[in-house]
SELOPA-32410 format. One line per field, with one value per atom (N, C-alpha, C): residue number from 1; x, y, z. Coordinates in Angstrom, 3 decimals, padded with zeros to 6 digits. Layout:
% SELOPA-32410
resi	NUM/...
px	X/...
py	Y/...
pz	Z/...
END
This chain:
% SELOPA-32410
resi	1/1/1/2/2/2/3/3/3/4/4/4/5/5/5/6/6/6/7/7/7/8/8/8/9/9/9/10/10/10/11/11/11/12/12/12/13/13/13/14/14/14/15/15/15/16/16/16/17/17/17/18/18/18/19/19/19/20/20/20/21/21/21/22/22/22/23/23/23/24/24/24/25/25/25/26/26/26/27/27/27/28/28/28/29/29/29/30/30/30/31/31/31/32/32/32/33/33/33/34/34/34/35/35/35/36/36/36/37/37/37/38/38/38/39/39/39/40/40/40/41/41/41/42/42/42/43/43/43/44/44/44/45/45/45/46/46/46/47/47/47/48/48/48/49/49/49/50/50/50/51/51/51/52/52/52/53/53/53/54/54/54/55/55/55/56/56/56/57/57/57/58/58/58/59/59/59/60/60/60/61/61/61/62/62/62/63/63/63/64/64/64/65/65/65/66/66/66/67/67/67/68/68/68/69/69/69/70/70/70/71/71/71/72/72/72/73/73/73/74/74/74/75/75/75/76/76/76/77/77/77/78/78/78/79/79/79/80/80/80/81/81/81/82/82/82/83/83/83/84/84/84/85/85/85/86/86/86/87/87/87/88/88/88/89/89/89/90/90/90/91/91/91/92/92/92/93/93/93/94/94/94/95/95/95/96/96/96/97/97/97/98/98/98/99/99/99/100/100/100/101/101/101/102/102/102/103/103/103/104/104/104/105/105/105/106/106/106/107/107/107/108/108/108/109/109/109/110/110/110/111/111/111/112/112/112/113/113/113/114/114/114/115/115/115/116/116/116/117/117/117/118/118/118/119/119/119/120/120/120/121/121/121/122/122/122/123/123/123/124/124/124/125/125/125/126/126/126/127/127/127/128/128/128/129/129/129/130/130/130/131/131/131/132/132/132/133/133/133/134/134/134/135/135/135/136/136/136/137/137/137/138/138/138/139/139/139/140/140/140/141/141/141/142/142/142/143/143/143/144/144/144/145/145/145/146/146/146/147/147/147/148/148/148/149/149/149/150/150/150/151/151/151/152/152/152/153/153/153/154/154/154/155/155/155/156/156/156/157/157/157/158/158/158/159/159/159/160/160/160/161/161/161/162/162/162/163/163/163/164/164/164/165/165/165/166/166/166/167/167/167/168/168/168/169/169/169/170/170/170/171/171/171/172/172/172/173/173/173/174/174/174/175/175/175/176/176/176/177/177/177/178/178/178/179/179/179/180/180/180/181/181/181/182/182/182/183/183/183/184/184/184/185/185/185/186/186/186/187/187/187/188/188/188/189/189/189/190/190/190/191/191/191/192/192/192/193/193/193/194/194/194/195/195/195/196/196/196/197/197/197/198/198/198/199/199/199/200/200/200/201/201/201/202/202/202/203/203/203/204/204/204/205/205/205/206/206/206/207/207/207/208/208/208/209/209/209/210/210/210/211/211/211/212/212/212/213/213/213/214/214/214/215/215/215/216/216/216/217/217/217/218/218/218/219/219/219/220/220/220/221/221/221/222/222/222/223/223/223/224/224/224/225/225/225/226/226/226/227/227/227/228/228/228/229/229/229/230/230/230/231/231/231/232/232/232/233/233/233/234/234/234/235/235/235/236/236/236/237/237/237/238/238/238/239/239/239/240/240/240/241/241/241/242/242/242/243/243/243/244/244/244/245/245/245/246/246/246/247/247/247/248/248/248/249/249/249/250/250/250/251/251/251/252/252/252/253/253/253/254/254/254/255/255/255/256/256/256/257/257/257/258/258/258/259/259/259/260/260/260/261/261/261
px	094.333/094.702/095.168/096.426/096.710/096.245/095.581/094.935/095.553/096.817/097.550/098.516/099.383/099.785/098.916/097.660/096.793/096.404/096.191/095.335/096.536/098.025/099.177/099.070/099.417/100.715/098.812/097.868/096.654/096.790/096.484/096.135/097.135/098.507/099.707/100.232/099.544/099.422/098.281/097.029/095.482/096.241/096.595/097.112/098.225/099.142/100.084/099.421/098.380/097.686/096.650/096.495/095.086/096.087/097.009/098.097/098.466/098.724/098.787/097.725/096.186/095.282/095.194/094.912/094.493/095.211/096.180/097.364/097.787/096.452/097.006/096.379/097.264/097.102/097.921/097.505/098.164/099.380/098.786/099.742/100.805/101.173/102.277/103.643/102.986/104.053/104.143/103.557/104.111/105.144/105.858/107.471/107.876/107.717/108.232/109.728/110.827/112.778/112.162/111.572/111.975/111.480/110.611/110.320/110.881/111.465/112.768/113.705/114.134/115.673/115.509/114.433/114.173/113.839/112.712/112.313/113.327/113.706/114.350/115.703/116.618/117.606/118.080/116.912/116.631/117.048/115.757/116.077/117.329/117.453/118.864/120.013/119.961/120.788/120.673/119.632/119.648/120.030/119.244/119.921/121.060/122.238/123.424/123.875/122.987/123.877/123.441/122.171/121.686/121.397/121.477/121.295/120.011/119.453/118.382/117.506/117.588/116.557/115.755/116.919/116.901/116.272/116.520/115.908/114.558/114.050/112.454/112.036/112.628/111.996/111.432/111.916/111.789/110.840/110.049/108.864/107.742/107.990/106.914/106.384/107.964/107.899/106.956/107.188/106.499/104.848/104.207/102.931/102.776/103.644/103.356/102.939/103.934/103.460/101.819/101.153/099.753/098.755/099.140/098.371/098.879/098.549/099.004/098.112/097.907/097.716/098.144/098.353/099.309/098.810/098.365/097.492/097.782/097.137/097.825/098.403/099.392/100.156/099.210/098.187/097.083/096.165/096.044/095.077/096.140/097.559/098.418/099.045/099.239/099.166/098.267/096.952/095.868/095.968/096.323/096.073/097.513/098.274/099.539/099.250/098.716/098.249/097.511/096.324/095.422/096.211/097.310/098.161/098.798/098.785/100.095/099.008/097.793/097.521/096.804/096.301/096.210/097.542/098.812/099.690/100.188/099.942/100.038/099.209/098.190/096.976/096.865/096.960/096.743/097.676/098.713/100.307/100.430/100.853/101.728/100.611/100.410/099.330/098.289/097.875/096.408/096.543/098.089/097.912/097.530/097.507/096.877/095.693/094.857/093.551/092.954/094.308/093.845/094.259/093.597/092.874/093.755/095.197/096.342/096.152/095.705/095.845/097.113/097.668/099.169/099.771/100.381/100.883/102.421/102.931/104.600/104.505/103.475/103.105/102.637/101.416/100.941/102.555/103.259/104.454/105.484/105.387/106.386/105.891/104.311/103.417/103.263/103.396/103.496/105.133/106.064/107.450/107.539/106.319/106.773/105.680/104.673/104.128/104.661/105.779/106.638/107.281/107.993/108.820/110.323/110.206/111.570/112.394/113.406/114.255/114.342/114.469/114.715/115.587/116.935/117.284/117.340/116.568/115.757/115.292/114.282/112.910/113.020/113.979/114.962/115.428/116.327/117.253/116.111/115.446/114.438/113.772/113.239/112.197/112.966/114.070/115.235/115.546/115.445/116.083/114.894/113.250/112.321/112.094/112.430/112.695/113.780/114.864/115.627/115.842/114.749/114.507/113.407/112.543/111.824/112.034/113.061/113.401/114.585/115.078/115.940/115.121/114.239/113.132/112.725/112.736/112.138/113.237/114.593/115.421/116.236/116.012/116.897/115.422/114.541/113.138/113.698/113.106/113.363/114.753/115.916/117.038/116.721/116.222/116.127/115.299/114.446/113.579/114.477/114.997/115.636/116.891/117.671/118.418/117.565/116.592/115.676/115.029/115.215/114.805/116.336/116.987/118.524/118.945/119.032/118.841/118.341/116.941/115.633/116.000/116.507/116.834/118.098/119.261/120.265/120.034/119.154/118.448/118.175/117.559/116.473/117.458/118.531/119.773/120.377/120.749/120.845/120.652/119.011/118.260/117.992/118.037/118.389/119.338/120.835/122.010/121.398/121.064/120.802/119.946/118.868/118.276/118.820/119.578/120.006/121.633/121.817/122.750/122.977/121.081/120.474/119.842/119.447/118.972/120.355/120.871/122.011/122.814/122.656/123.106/122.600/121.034/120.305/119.856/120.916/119.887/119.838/120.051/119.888/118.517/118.277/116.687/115.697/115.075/114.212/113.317/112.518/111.898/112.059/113.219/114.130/113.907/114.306/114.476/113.551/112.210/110.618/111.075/111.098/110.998/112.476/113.871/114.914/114.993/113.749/113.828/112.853/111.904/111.063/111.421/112.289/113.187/114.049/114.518/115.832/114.625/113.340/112.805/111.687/110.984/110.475/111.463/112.436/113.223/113.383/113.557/114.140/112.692/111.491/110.295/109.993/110.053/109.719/110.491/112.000/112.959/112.711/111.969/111.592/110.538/109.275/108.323/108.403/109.551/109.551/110.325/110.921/111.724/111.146/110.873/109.540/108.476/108.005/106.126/106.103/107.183/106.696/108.097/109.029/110.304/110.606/110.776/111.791/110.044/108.868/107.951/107.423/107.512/107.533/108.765/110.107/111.175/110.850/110.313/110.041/108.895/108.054/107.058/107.393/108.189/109.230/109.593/110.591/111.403/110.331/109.126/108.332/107.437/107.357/106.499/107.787/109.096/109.919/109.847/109.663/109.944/108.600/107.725/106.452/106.518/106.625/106.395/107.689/108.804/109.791/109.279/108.381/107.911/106.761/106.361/105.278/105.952/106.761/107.703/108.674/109.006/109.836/108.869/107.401/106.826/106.145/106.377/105.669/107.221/108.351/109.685/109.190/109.363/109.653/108.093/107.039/105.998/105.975/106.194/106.759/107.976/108.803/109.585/109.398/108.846/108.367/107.276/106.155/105.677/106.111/107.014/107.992/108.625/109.394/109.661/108.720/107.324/106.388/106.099/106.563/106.580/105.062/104.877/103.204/102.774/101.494/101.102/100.803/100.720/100.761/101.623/103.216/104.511/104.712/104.205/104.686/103.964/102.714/101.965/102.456/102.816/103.874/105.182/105.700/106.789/106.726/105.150/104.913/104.429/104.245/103.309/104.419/105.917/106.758/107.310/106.618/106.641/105.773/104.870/103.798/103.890/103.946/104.028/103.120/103.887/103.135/101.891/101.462/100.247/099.160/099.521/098.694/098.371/099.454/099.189/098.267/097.404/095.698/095.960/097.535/097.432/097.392/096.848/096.784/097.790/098.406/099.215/100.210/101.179/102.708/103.313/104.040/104.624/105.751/106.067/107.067/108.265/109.434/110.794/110.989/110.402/110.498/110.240/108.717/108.082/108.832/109.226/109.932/111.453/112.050/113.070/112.931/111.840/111.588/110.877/110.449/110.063/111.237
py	083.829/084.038/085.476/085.430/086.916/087.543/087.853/088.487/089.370/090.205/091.022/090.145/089.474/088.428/087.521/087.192/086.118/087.171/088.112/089.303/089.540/090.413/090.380/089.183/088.396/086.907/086.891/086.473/086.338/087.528/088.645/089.486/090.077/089.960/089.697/088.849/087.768/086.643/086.624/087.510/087.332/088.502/089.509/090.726/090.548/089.601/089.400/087.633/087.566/086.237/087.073/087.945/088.750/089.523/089.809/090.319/089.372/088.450/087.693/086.978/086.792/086.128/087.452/088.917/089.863/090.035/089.837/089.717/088.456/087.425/086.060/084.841/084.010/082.754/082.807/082.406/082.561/080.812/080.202/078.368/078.953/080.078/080.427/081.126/080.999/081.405/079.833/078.998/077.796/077.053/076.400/076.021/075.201/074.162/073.194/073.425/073.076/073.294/074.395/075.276/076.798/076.675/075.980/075.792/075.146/073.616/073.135/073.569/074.468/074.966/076.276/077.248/077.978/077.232/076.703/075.723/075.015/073.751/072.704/073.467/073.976/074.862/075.532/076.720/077.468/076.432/075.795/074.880/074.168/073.808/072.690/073.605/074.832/075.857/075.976/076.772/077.293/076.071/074.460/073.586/073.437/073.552/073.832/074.783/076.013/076.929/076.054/075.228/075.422/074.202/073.361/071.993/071.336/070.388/069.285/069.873/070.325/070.150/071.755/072.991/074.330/074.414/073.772/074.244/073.581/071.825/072.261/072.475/072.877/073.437/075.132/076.086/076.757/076.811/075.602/075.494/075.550/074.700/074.568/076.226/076.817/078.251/079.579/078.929/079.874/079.764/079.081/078.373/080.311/080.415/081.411/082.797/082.909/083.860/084.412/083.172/083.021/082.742/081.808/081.565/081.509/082.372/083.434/084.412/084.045/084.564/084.617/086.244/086.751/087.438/086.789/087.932/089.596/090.477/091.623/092.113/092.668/093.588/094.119/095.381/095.116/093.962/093.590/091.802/091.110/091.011/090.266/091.344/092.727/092.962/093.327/093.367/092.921/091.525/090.830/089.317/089.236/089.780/089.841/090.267/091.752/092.444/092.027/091.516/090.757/089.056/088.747/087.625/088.158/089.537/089.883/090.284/091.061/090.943/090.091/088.612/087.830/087.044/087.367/086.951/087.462/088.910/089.322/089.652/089.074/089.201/087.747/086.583/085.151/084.510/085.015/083.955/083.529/082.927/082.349/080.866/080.349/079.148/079.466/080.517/081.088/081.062/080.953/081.296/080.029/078.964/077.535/077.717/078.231/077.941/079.074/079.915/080.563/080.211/080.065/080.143/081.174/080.162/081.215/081.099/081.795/081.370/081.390/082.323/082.368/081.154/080.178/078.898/079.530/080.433/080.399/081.548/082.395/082.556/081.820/080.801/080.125/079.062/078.371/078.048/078.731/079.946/080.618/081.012/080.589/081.062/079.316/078.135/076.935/076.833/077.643/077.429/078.235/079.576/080.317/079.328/078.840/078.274/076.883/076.252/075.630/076.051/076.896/077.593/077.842/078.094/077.516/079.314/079.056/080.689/081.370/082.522/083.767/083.632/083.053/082.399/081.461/080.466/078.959/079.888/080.719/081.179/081.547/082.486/083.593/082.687/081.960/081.283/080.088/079.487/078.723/079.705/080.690/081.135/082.088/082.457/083.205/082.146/080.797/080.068/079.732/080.096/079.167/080.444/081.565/082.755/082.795/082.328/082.229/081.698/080.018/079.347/079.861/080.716/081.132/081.875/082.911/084.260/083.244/082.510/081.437/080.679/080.274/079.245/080.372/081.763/082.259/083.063/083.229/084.048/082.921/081.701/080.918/080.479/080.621/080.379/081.901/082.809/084.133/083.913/083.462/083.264/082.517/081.520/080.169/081.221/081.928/082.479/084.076/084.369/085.248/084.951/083.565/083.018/082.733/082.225/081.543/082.837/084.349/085.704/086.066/085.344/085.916/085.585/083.726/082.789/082.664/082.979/082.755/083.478/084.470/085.287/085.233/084.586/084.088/082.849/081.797/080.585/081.077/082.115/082.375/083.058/084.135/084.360/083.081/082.263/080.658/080.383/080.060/079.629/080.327/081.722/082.356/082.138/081.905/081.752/079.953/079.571/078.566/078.497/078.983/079.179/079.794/081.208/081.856/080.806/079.995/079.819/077.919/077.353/076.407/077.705/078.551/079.257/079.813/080.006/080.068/078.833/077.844/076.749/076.126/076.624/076.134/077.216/078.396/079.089/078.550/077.746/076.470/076.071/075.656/075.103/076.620/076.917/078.057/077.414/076.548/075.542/075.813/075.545/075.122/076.240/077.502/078.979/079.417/079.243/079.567/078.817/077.319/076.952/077.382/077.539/078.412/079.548/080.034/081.772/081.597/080.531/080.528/080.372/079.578/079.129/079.745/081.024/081.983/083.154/083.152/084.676/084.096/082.919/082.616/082.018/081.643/081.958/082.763/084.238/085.114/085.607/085.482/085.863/085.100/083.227/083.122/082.917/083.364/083.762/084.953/086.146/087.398/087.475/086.358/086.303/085.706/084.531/083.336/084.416/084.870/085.908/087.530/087.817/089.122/089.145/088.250/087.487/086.909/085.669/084.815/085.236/084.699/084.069/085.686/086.788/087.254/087.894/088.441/089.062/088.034/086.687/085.753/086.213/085.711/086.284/087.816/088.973/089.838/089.262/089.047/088.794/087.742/086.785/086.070/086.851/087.768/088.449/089.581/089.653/090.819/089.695/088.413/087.886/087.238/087.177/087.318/087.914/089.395/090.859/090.700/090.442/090.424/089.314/088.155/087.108/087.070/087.947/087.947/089.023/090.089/091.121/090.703/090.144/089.104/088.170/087.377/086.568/087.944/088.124/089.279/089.885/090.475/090.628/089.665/088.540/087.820/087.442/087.155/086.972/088.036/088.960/090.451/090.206/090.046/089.976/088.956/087.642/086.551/087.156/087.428/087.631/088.859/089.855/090.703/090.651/089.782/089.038/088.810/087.675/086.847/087.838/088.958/089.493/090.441/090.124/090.529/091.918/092.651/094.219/094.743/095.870/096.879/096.162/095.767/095.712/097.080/098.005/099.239/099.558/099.069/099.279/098.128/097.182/096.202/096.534/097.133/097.599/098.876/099.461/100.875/100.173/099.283/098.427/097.897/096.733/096.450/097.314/098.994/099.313/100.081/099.788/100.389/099.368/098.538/097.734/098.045/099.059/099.113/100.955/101.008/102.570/103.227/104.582/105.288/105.923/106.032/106.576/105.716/104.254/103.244/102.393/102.946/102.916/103.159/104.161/104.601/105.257/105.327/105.709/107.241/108.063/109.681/110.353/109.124/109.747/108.816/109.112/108.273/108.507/107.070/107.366/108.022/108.499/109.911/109.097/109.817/109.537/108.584/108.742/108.590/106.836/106.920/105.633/104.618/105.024/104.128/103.615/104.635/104.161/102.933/103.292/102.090/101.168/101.047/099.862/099.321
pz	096.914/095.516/095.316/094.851/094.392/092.945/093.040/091.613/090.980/091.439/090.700/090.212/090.735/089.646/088.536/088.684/088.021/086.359/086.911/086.317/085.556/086.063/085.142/084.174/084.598/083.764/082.444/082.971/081.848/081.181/081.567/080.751/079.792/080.800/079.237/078.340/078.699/077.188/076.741/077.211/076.030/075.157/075.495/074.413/073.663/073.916/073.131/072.164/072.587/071.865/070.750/071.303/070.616/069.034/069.747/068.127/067.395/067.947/066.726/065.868/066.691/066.019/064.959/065.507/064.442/063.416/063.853/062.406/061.459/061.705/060.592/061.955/061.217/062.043/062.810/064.198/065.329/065.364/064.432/064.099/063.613/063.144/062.277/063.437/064.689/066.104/066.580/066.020/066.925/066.200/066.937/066.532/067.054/066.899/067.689/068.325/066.873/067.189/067.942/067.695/068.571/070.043/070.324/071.968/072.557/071.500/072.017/072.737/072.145/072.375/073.241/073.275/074.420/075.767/075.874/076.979/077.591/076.564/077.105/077.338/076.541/076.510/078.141/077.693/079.095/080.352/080.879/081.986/082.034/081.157/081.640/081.991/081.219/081.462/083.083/083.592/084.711/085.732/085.211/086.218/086.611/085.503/085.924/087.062/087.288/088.145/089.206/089.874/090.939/091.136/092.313/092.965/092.098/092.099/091.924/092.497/093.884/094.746/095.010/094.159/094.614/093.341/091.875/091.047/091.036/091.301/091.819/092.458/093.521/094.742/094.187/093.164/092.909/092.444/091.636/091.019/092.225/093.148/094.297/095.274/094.970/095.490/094.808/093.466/092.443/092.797/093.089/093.310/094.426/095.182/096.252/095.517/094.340/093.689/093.569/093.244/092.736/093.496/094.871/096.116/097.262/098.128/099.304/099.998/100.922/101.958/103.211/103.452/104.661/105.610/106.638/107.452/108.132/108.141/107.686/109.445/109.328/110.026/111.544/111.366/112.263/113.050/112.485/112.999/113.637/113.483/114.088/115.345/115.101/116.282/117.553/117.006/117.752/118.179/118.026/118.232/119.520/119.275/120.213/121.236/121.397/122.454/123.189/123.121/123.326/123.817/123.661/124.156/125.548/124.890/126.073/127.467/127.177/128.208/129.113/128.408/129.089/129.971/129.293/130.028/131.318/131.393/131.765/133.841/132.742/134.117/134.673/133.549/134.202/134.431/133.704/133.667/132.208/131.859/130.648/130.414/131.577/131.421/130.718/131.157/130.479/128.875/128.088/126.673/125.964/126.708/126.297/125.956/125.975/126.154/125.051/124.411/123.066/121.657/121.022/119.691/118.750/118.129/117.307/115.419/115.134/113.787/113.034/113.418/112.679/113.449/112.787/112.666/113.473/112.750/113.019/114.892/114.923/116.185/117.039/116.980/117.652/118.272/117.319/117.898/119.222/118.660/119.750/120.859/121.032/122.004/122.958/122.072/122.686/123.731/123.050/123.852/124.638/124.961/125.852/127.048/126.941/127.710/128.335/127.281/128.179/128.597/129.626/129.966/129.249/128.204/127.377/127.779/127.948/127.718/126.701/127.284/125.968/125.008/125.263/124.163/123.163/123.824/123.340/122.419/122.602/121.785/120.826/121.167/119.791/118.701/119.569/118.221/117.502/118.087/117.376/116.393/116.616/115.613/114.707/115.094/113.682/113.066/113.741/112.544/111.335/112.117/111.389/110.383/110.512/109.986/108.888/109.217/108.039/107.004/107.130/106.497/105.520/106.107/105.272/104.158/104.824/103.629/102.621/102.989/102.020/101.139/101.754/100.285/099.746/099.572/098.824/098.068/098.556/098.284/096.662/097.082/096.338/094.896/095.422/094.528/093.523/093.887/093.244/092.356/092.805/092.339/091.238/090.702/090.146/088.857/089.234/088.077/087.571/088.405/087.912/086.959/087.465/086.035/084.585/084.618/083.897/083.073/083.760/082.977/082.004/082.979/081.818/081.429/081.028/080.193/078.798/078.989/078.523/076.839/076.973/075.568/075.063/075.644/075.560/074.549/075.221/074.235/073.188/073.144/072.232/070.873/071.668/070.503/069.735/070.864/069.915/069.351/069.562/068.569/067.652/067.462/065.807/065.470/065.983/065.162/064.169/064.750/064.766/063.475/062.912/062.797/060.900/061.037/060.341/059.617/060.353/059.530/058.944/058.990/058.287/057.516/057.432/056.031/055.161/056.122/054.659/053.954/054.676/054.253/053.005/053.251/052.460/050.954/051.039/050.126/048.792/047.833/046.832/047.065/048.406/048.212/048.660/047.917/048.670/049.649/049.130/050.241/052.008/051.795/053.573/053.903/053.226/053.659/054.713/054.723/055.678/056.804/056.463/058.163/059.015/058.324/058.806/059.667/058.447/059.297/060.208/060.506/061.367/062.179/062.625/063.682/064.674/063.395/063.410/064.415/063.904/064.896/065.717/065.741/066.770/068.162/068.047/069.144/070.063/069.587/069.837/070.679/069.949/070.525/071.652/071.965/073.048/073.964/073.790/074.611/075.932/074.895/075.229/075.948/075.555/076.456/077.741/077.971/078.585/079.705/079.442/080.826/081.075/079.707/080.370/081.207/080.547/080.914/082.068/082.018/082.952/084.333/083.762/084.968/085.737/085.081/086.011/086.798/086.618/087.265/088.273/088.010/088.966/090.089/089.496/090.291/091.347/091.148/091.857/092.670/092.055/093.557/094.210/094.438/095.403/096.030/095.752/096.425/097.194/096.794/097.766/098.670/098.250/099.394/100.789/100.289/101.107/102.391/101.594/102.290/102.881/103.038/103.324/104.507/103.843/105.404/106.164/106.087/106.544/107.963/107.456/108.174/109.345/108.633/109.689/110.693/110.667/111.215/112.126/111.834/112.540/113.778/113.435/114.524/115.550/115.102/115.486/116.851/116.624/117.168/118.354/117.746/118.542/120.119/119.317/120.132/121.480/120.947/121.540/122.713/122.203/123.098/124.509/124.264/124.698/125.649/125.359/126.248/127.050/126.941/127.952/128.863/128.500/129.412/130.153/130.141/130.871/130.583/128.853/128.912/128.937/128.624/128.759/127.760/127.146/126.312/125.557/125.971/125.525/124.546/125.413/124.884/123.569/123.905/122.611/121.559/121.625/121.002/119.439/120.459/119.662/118.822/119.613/119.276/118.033/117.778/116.951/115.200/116.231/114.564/114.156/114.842/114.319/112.674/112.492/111.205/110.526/110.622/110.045/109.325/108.110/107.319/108.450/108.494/109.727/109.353/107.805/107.522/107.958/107.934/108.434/109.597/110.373/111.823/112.771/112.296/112.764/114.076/114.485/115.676/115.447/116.559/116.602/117.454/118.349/119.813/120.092/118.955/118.667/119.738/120.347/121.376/121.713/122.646/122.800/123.120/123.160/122.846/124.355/125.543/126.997/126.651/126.261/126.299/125.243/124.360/123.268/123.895/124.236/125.026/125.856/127.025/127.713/127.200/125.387/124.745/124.529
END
């Protein structure tokens, strides 16, 4: 569970819920025409830019936003090293008999134990790689229309709004639910792409960047193996993905040794 998203998206609708209870009745923001035409509006809008399958698939993607877990950077290159030098000392057979938790590693560790080639390996796991940063690149996409949409509707729905109140100014009556129409629009236009779609949209695009980074070392490790390098060397190799304040290392490897990584 990511709690900085859970903690965001709640705690910026209890405070924008909490202003309006303190200021009146909070029934006097609900609107039916007006959620209509933002909501339903919105979506059908964004369905247009984007396939059937890209715009719910975007919904299933969003779920990542909120539940996710990525095992971290260190632990996976411990877990490599610890691959490499059993490969190293027993053969490639020996990696059968370990215990992979990373799913998209444990794979590239089953094809190096079938003897598959260096290029087999590569192009299989860039592709299972590209697929990844794409379900999330086209997810992020889907909410990021849906942030620039969202208040577009919501302008609508005040024109909309403003010009059944002028239609009507003869009945004063009509006038309230008009203008209600005309500025609760505009409000859950503003929330619907502030609040929710486009901060969804960014953390897509950072869990991208994130399991894209994991996948990447995991390629790199895999392969490196295979060509039987130091574990020492893949080692350095690997925490070159890793911010150097957090690397823990004290004795960065020198220009000689990196070369021959």
């Amino acid at each position: 569970m990511d709690l900085a998203t859970l903690l965001g998206l709640v705690g910026a609708i209890g405070i924008v819920l909490a202003a309006m209870m303190f200021g009146g009745s909070a029934l006097v923001f609900v609107n039916i025409p007006s959620l209509l035409i933002v909501l339903g509006g919105t979506f059908m809008v964004v369905m247009i830019k984007f396939s059937m399958s890209q715009f719910f698939g975007a919904f299933k993607v969003a779920a990542r936003a909120f539940i996710f877990k990525l095992e971290s950077p260190q632990e996976l290159i411990t877990t490599i090293v610890n691959l490499a030098n059993i490969a190293r000392k027993e053969g490639m057979l020996a990696l059968e008999n370990e215990e992979i938790e990373n799913e998209f590693l444990n794979e590239g560790v089953k094809m190096l134990i079938d003897g598959n080639k260096h290029d087999v390996i590569s192009k299989v796991m860039t592709q299972d790689l590209q697929q990844t940063v794409d379900h999330h690149k086209w997810g992020a996409k889907v909410f990021t229309a849906t942030g620039d949409v969202a208040p577009a509707m919501g302008m609508i729905g005040t024109l909309i709004g403003l010009v059944q109140m002028l239609s009507a100014m003869d009945d004063p009556k009509s006038i309230g639910p008009a203008m209600a129409v005309a500025l609760l629009t505009t409000l859950y236009g503003a929330l619907l792409a502030n609040m929710v779609a486009l901060p969804i949209a960014d953390k897509l695009n950072l869990r991208k960047t994130e399991e894209g980074r994991i996948k990447s070392m995991c390629i790199d490790g895999v392969l490196a193996i295979q060509e039987g390098q130091n574990p020492r060397i893949i080692e350095s190799m690997l925490k070159t993905y890793i911010e150097p304040k957090k690397r823990g290392d004290n004795n960065p490897v020198d220009s000689t040794e990196a070369a021959v990584a």
